[in-house]
C-alpha positions in Angstrom: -25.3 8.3 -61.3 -22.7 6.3 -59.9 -24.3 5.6 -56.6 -27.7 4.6 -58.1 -26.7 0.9 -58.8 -24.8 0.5 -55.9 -28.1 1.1 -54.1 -29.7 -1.2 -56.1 -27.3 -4.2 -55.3 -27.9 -2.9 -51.6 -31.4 -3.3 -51.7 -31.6 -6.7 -53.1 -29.2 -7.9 -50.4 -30.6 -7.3 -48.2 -34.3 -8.6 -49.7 -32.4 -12.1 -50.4 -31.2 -11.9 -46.5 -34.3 -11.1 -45.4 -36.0 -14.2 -47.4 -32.8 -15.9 -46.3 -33.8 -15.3 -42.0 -37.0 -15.5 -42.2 -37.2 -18.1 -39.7 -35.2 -16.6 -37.4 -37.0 -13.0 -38.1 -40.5 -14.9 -37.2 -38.8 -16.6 -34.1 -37.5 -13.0 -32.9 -41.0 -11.5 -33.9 -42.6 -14.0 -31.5 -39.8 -13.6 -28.5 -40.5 -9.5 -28.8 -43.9 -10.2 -29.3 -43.8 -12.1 -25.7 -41.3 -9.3 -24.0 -44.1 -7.1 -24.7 -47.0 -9.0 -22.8 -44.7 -9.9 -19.5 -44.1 -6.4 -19.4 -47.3 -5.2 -20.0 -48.8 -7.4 -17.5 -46.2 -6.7 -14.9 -47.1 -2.4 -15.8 -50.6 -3.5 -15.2 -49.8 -5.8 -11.9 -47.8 -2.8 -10.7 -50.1 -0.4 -11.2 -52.9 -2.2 -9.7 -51.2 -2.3 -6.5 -49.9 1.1 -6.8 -53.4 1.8 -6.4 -54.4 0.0 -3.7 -51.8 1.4 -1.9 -51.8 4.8 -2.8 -54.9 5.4 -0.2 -53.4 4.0 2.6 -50.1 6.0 1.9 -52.0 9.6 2.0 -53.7 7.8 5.2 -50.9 7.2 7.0 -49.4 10.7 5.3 -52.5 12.4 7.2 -52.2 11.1 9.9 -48.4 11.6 10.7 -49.4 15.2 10.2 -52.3 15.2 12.1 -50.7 13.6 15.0 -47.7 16.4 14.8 -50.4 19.0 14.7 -51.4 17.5 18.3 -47.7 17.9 19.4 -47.7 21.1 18.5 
């Protein structure tokens, strides 16, 4: 019983901070918000090229071993 208003007083702190920062909430919102595309652009940039690339590496993979097949 003696915990339950103490909860109470919690909770409306921290509503009267959150209606207190909301600018600052909205701003980090929008930084996070922006995070989230560079790096999702950069994962899709990278993996595009990963792509590209990964033919040529099993290319030059098969051929490495082809050409110590040949030594053999």
């Amino acid at each position: 019983m003696v915990s339950k208003p103490s909860h109470n007083v919690r909770h409306k702190n921290h509503q009267y901070q959150s209606t207190n920062d909301r600018s600052d909430h909205n701003r980090y919102k929008s930084l996070t918000s922006a995070i989230l595309i560079a790096v999702r652009t950069l994962v899709a940039e990278a993996v595009t090229a990963s792509v590209s690339l990964y033919p040529q590496l099993l290319d030059t993979e098969a051929e490495s071993e082809m050409r110590s097949m040949e030594v053999r």
